[in-house]
N, C-alpha and C positions, 0 to 999 in steps of 0.2 A: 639251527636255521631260524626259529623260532625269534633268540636272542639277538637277532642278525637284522630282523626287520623290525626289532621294538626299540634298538639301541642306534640302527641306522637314522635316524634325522637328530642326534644329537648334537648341539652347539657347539661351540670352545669352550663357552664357560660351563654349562651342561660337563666335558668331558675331561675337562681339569677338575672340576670338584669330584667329580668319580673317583681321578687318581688318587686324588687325595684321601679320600675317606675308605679307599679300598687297601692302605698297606699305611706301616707305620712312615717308610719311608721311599719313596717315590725317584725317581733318576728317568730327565727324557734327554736319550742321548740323539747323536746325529749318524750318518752311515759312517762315517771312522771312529765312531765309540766314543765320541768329544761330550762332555756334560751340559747340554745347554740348559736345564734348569732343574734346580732339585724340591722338590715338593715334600714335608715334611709335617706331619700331623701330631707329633712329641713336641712342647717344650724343651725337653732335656736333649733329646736329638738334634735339634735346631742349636742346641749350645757346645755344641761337640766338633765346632768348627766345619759343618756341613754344608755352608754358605761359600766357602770357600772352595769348596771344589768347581765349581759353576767354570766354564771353561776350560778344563782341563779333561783330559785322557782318564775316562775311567780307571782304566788299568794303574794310571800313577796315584790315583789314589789308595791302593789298596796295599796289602803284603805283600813281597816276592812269591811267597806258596800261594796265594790267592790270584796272582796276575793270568795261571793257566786257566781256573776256571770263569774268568771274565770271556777271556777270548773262547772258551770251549759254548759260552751261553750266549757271545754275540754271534757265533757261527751258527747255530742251531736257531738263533730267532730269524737268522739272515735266511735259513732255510726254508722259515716258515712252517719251523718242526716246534711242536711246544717240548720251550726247555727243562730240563730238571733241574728242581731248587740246587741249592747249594749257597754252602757257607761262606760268605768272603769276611776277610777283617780286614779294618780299617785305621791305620795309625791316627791318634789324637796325642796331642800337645801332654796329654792329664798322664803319657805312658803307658795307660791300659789301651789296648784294642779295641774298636769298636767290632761286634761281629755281628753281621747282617744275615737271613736268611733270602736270599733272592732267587725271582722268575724273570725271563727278559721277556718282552712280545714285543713282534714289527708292528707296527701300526701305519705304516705309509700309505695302503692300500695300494692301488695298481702301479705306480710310481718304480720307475724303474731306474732313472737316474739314482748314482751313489750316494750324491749332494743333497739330495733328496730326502733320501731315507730315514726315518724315525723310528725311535723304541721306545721301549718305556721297561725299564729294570722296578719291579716291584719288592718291595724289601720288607723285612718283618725283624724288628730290633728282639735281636734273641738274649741280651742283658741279664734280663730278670733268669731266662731257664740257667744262664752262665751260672748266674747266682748262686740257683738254690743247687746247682750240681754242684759248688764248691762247696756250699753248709752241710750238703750228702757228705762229701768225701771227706772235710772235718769228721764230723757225725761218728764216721764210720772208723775212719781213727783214733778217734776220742776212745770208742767199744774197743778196737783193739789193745791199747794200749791199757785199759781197766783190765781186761782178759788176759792178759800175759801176766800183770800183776795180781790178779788173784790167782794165776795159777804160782807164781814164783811163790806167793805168802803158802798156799797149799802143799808147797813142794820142801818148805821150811819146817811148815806144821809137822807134816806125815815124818819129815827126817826124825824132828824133834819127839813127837810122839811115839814112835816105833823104839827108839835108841833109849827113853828115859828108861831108868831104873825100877823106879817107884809104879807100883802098879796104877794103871791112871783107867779108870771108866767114866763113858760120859753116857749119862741116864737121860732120859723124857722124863721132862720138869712134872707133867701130866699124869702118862699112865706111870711112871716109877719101872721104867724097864730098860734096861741096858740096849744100847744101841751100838755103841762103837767099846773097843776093848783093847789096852797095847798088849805086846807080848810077856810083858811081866805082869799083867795080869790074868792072863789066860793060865800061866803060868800056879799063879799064887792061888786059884779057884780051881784048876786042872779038877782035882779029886771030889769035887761039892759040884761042881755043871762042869759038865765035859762041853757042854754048849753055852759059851757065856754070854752071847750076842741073843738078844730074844728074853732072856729069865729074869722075873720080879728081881728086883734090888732087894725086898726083904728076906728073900729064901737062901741068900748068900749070908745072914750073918744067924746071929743065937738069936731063937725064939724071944731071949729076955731081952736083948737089946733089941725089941722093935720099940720101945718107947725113945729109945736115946736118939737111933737112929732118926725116927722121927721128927726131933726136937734138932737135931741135927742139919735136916735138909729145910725143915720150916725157917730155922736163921739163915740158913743161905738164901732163901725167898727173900724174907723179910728186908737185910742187910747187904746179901751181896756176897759175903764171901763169914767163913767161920774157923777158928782158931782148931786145930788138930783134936779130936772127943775118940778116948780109947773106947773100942768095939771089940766084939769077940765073935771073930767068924761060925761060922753053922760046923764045924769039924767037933767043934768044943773045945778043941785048945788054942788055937792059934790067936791073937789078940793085935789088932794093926790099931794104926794112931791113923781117924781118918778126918779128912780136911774136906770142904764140899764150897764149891761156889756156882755161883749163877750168871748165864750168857744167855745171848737170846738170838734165835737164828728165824729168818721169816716170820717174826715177831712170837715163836713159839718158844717157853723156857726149857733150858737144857740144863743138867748139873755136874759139873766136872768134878768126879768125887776122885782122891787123892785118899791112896793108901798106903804109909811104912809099918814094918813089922815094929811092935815097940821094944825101945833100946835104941831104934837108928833118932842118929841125930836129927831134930827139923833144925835146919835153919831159922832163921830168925824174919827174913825176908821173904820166907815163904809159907809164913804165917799170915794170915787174914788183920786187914785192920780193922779197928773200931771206928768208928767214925766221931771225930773230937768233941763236936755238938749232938746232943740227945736230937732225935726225930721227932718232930712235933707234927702228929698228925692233922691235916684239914679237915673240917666237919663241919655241917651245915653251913645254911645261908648263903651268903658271897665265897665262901670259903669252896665249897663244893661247886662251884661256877669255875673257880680259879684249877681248883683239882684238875676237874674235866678236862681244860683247857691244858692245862699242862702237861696231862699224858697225851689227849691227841694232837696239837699241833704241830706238824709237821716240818715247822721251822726249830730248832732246837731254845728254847728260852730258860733264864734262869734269872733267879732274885739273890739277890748278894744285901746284905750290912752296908753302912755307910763307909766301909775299909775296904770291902770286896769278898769277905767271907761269904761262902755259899749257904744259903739258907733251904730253897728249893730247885730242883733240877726238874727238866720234862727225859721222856722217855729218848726223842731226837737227841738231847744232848749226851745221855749217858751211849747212846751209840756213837754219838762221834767224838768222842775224849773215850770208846773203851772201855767202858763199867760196866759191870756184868749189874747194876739193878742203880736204880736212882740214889738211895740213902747213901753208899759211896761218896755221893762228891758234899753232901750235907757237914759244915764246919771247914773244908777247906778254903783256902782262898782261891778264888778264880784262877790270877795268875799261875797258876800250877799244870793250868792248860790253855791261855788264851795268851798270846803274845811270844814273841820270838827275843825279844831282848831282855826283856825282866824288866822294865820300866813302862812298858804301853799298858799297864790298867792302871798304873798311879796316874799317867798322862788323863787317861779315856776321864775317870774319876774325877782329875780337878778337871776338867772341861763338864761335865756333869755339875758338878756345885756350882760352878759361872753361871754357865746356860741351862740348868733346868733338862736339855736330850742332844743329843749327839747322833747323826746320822750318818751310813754308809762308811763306817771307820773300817777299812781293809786289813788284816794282820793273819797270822796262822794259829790254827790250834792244833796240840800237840796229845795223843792220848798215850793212854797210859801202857800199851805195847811198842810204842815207836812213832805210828803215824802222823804224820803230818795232814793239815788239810789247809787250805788257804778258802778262807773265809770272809764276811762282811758283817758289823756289827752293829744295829743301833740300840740306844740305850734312853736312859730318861732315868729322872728321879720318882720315887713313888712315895706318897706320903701314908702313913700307915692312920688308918681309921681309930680315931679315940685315942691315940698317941697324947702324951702331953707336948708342951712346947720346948722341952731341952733335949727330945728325944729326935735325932734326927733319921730322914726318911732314906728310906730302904732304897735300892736300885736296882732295876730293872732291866735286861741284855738280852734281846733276840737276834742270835746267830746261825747265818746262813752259810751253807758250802757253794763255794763259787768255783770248785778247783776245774770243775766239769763245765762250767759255762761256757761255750761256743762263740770265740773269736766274730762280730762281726763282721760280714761281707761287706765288699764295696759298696751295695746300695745303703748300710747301714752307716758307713763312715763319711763324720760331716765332713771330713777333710780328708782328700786323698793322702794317701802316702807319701804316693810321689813328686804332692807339693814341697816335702820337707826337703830344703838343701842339704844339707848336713845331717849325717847319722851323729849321735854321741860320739863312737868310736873317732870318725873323721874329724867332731871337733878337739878331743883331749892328743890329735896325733898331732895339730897344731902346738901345744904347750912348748916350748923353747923354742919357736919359731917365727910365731907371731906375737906381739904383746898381748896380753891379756884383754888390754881393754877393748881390741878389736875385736875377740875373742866373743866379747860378754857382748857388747855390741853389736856383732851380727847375727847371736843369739838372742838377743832381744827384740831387735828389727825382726827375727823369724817369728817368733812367738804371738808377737802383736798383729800381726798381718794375718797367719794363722785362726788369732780371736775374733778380728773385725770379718774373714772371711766366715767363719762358724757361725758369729750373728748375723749377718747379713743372708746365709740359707736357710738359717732358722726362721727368719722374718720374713721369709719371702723379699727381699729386697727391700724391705720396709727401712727406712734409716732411721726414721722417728724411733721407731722400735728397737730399732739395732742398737741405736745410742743409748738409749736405755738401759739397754740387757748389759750393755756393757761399762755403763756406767758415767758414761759420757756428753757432755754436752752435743749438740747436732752442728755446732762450729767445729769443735774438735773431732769430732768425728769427717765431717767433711775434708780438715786439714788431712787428717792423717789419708784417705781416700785419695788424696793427689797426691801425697807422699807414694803409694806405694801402687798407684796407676789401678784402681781397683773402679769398678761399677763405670757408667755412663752418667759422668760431670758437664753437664749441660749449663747454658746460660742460664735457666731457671731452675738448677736443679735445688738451691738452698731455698727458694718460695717454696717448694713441697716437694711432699713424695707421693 
């Protein structure tokens, strides 16, 4: 009542600006639901072809699933019942929907004639919520789709583990205690721990080998992985050939120690390598700056020779190429895990000696169990401090996993989709039908319209700017703007922007 007698002597202009700044978007319809003027507080709304509805039938503006709740909220306002919101969409040119949340209210006051009668549809552009429920429901499939593959890899592991031969235990890098065990080694220790999960690593072999032992798992630290060292278990006969390497699980070290009775064959491939180039440790100064930084940054980075030999790895990279410790990839060349064709690090490299760094170069890297990861790389030359002058400078690769990056949404994409005439597929179904050079031609007519439309939302409409960004003279760019019926070409528009 209150609201009734402070808002009752309000103007027209008074009660249009109200509409206006009370909802994103506004609708004053007439007593048969006719649109006589739409009020709109968005830019972007006002560009969505909303201007156009202005005389027309609500109801035709919307969706066929939307048309009942038009009339279900012109009825309820005709009642002078307040309506419940509800969601309408709205077809636009762009192919997406526009979806509105709206309330109706009569407004005619005592006014009993039909012709008479006025509402006022208050709307609220639900876009944005559209939005981020689509990057949810990405989001959430992205998780899924991680989660079904790390269970298939666990489900590969456990077969592979359970099934092998060879007694396999995986230790705590830490305390030195058996955590996990297959069944050929529960097996092979039966008579020494009847409980093998839980018991020190050294109470399973001979008191004498605890120096070997030792010397043993400190190269699998140090390296990575170590060549078969005969051991003689704690029974006092028995003697296996054991192998040990290093993985890292929630950044804690584990060690997969490999045991054959000796006499069985090793393979040869399943032997530990050495790593081609000696490990040259960092120390002091700039050096221990560089260290630092290379174990923790988060981004995986490496420094390669002027050919692409590995020189230093960070801790990121050796988990995503698969190395159970960093010295691993030290002496290898890059290409052994960056690139899918075997040519893109000669490429990357001579673009490196032209221009000094390279940015955003996209390619896969491949680790050393299978994985694949699709990636981003920038790079740069680095010149090494005190170097002489025939010595050329080192280079530098910081690589990023983009596999999990999230699909931009609609608000994110400068150019809708549904601009693109033509998919790929639709254009290569053309080939023996149409010539080619119409082909190429109405692919390039798409591309170029495509570009001036992206610079032109980039610039806020700015032309000056646009022509710029795109390289263009502001005649030329104006030319091409009539070509392809684009912006408002007014008599003065070449005087300014």
């Amino acid at each position: 009542m209150a609201a009734r007698k402070l808002l009752g002597e309000l103007d027209a202009r008074a009660a249009s600006r109200l509409i206006e700044s009370s909802s994103d978007l506004a609708l004053v319809l007439d007593g048969e639901g006719t649109i006589l003027e739409v009020v709109t507080s968005d830019a972007g709304l006002a560009d969505s072809g909303t201007a156009a509805w202005r005389g027309r039938p609500w109801s035709d503006t919307v969706t066929v699933e939307s048309r009942d709740k038009v009339a279900q909220m012109l009825a309820e306002a005709e009642a002078a019942v307040a309506t419940r919101r509800r969601q309408v969409n709205h077809p636009t040119s762009g192919g997406e929907d526009l979806p509105i949340l709206y309330s109706a209210v009569r407004v005619d006051g005592d006014k009993r004639a039909p012709a008479q009668r006025r509402f006022v549809a208050f709307g609220r552009d639900l876009r944005p919520t559209v939005a981020l429920q689509r990057r949810l429901v990405e989001a959430q499939q992205a998780m899924e789709r991680d989660y079904w593959r790390f269970r298939e890899a666990e489900t590969r592991y456990r077969n592979l583990f359970q099934t092998a031969p060879e007694a396999v235990l995986i230790v705590d890098g830490q305390s030195q205690k058996v955590v996990e065990a297959n069944p050929a080694a529960e097996a092979q220790f039966a008579k020494i721990a009847p409980r093998l999960v839980g018991a020190a690593l050294a109470t399973l072999f001979d008191d004498a080998m605890a120096e070997a032992l030792q010397s043993l798992l400190a190269a699998a630290r140090t390296v990575g992985r170590r060549e078969p060292l005969r051991l003689r278990l704690a029974d006092g006969r028995t003697e296996v050939a054991a192998s040990a390497s290093l993985f890292r699980q929630d950044q804690a070290p584990f060690l997969l120690l490999r045991l054959l009775p000796v006499g069985a064959a090793v393979p040869e491939a399943q032997r530990g390598r050495v790593a081609a180039a000696p490990a040259r440790a960092l120390a002091g100064g700039d050096d221990a700056l560089l260290q630092s930084f290379l174990r923790n940054a988060p981004d995986a980075v490496v420094f390669t020779d002027h050919q692409g030999r590995v020189t230093h790895v960070n801790r990121a990279f050796a988990a995503m190429a698969q190395l159970s410790a960093e010295d691993q990839a030290r002496g290898e060349m890059l290409d052994r895990w960056i690139g899918s064709t075997g040519v893109e690090l000669g490429v990357l490299i001579g673009n490196l000696r032209q221009r000094g760094s390279v940015g955003l170069f996209r390619t896969t890297l491949r680790g050393e169990f299978g994985a694949t990861l699709e990636v981003e790389l920038s790079a740069s030359t680095l010149d090494v401090p005190g170097a002489g002058a025939a010595q050329r400078p080192a280079l530098a690769f910081a690589v990023r996993d983009i596999g999990r990056r999230l699909q931009g949404g609609p608000d994110d994409a400068r150019v809708p989709a549904a601009k693109v005439s033509r998919s790929v597929g639709e254009l290569t179904e053309l080939v023996g039908r149409v010539p080619m050079k119409e082909i190429v031609s109405e692919t390039t007519d798409l591309i170029e319209r495509l570009c001036i439309e992206t610079a032109l939302q980039m610039t806020n409409d700015n032309r000056a700017l646009a022509a710029q960004l795109l390289g263009l003279s502001r005649q030329s760019l104006y030319v091409k703007l009539r070509r392809f019926g684009l912006g408002d070409l007014g008599a003065g528009a070449e005087a300014g922007d």
